[in-house]
C-alpha positions as CSV (number, residue, x, y, z in Angstrom):
1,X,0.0,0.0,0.0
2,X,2.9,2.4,-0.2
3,X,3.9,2.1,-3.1
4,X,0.2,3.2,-3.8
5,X,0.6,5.9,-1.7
6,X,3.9,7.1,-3.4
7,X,2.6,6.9,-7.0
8,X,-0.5,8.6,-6.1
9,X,0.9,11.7,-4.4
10,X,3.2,11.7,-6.9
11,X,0.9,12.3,-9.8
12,X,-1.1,15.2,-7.8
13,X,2.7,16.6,-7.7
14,X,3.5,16.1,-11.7
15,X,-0.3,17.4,-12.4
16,X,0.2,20.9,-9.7
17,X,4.3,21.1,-11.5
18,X,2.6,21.1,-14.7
19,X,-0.4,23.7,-13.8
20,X,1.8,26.4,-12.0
21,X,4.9,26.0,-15.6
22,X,2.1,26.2,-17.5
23,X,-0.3,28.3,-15.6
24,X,-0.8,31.4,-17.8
25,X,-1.5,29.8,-21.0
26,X,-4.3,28.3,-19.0
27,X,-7.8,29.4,-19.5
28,X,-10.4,29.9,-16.5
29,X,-12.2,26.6,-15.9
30,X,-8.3,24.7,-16.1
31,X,-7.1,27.4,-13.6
32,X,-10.2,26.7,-10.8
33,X,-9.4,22.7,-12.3
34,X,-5.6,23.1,-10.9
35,X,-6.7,24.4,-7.7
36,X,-9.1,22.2,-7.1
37,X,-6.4,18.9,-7.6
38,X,-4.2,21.2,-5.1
39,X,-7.0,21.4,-2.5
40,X,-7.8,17.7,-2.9
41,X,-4.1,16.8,-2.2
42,X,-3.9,18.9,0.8
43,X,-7.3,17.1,1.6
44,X,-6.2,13.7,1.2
45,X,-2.6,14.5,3.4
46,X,-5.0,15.9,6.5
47,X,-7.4,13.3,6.1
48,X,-4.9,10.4,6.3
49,X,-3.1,12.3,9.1
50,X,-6.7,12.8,11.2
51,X,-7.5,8.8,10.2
52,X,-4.0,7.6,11.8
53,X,-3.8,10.7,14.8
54,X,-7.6,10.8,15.7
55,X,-8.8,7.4,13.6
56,X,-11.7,9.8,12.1
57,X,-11.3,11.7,9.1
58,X,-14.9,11.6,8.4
59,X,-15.2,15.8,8.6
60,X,-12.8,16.2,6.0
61,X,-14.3,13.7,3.9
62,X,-17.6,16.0,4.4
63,X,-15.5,19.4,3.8
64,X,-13.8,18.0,0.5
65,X,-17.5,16.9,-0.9
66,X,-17.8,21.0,-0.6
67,X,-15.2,22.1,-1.9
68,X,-14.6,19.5,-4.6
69,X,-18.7,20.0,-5.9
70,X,-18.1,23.8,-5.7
71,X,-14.8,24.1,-7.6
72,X,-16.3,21.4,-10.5
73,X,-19.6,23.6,-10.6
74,X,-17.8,26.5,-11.2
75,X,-15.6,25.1,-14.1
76,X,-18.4,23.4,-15.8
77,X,-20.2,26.8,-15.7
78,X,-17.5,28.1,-17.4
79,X,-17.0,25.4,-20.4
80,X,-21.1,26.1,-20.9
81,X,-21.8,28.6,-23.5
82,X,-25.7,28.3,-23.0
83,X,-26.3,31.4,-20.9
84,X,-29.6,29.4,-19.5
85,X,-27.1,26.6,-18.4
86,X,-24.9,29.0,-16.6
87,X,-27.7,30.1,-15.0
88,X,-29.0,26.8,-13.9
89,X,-25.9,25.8,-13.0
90,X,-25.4,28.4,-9.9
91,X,-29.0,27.8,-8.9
92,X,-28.5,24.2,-8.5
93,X,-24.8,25.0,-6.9
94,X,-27.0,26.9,-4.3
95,X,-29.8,23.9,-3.6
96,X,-27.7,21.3,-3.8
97,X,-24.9,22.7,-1.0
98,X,-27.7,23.5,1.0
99,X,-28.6,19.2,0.8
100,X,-25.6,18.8,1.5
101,X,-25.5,20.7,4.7
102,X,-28.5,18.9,5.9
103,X,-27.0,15.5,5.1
104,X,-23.7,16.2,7.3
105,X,-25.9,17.9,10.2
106,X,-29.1,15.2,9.8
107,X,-28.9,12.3,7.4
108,X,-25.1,11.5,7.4
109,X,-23.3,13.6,10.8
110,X,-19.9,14.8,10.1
111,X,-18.2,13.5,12.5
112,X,-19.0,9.6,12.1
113,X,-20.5,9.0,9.3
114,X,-18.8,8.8,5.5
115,X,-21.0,11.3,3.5
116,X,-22.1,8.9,0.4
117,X,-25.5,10.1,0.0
118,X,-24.2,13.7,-1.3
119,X,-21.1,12.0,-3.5
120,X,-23.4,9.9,-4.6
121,X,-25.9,13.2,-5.5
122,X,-22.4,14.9,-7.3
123,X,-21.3,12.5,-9.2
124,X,-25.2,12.0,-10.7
125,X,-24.8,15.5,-11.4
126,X,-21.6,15.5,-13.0
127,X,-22.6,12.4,-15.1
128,X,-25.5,14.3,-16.8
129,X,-23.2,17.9,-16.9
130,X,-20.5,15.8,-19.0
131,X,-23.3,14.6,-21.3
132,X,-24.5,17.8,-21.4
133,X,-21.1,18.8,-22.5
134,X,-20.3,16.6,-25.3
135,X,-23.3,17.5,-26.6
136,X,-22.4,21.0,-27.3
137,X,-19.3,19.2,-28.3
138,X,-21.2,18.1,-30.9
139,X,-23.2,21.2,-31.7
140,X,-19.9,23.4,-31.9
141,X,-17.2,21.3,-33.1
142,X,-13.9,22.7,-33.6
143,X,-11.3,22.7,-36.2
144,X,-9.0,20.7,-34.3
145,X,-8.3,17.1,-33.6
146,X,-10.2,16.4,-30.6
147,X,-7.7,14.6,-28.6
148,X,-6.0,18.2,-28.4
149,X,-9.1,19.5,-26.6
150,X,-8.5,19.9,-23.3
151,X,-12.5,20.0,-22.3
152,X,-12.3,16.6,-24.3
153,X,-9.9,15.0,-21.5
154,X,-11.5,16.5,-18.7
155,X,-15.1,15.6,-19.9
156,X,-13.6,12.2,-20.1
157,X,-11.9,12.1,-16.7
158,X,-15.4,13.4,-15.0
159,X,-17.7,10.9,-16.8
160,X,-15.1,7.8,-16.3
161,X,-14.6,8.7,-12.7
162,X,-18.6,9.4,-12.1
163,X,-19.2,6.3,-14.0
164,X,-17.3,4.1,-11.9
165,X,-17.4,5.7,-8.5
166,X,-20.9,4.6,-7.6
167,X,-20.5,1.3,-6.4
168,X,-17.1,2.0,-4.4
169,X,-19.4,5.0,-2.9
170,X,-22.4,3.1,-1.9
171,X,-20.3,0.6,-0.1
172,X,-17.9,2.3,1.7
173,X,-20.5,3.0,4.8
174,X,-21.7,-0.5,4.8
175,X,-18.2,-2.2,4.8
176,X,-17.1,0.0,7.5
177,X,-20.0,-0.4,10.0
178,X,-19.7,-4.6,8.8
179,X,-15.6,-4.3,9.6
180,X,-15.2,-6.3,6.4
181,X,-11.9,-6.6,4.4
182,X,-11.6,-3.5,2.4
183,X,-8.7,-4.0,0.4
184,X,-10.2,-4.9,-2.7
185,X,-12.2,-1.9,-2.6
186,X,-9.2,0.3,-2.0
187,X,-7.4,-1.5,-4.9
188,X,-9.8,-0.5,-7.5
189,X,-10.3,3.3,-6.2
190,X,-6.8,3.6,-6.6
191,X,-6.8,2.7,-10.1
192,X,-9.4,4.4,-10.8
193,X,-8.3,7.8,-8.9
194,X,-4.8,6.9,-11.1
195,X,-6.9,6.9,-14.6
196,X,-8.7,10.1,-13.6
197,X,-6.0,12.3,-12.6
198,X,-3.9,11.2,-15.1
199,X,-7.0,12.8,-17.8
200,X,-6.9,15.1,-15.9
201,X,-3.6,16.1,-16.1
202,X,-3.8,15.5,-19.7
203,X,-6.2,18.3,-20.0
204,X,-4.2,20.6,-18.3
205,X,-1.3,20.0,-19.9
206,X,-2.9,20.8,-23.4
207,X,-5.2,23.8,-22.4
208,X,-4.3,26.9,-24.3
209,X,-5.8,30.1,-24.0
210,X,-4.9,31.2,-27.0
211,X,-6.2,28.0,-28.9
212,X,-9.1,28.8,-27.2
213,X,-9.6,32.2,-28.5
214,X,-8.9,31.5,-31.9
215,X,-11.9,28.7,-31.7
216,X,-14.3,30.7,-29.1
């Protein structure tokens, strides 16, 4: 498991050496997109530090679902040109922290409990947004290949990720409160966080302001 540990910390460092060299050249979404991968390394130090010094980390786990749905809702509203879906975006932003309030203070309490019910709620939502996405993908193709799109790798990294994220989600509660062996489950989150950051680092390192411009 540390060798795990080593080769995932150490892609969160290649992706946040690659952001701040290339940082100017990126647009918006791919700057709020960097911070966000350094906020969730921070997260996952302090959370692995509360989990061995206080064996809880379940607060942070409920502070990253924040941060992590705010900072995705505020790039997607960003790669939307519909002004409607901008608009629908923040609203939903607003209802949906609200939910998520209620489930760490009622449903799901911060301080015991892992908060699956509002990952679960994200990563339904960023499921249909990247659908939503490469649909106007379809509707406004550019004149370049798309594998130098950096919305194309991100889209990509979100829908994989949501995709797949469900199951490991749903069960993390009940194979905690069952103390049953988790290292399977850990096994395949790994991989899976590995394939995701890795697009996402694709997409950062592509992103190009200028490219962008030319093809806005």
């Amino acid at each position: 498991m540390i060798i795990t540990v080593i080769l995932y910390y150490s892609l969160f460092l290649i992706i946040l050496m690659i952001g701040v060299v290339r940082y100017k050249k990126l647009t918006t979404p791919y700057k709020i997109l960097l911070l966000n991968v350094a906020i969730t390394l921070i997260g996952e130090v302090v959370s692995k530090y509360c989990a061995i010094k206080y064996k809880n980390n379940m607060p942070i786990a409920h502070i990253s679902v924040y941060t992590d749905f705010f900072l995705n809702g505020l790039i997607f509203y960003y790669l939307f040109k519909s002004k409607l879906f901008k608009r629908m975006i923040l609203i939903g932003m607003g209802l949906i922290i609200l939910f998520f309030i209620f489930n760490s203070l009622k449903l799901q309490p911060y301080n015991n409990v892992f908060p699956s019910n509002a990952l679960l709620v994200s990563e339904i939502i960023y499921v249909t947004l990247s659908l939503l996405i490469f649909k106007q993908m379809l509707q406004y193709p550019l004149q370049i290949n798309i594998t130098r799109q950096s919305i194309f790798w991100f889209n990509t990294a979100i829908l994989f990720f949501s995709t797949t994220a469900f199951l490991n989600y749903g069960l993390i509660n009940y194979v905690v409160k069952h103390h049953l062996d988790y290292l399977i489950a850990y096994y395949c989150g790994f991989v899976t966080n590995m394939i995701f950051y890795t697009l996402i680092g694709m997409s950062i390192l592509i992103d190009d302001k200028n490219i962008a411009a030319n093809n806005a």
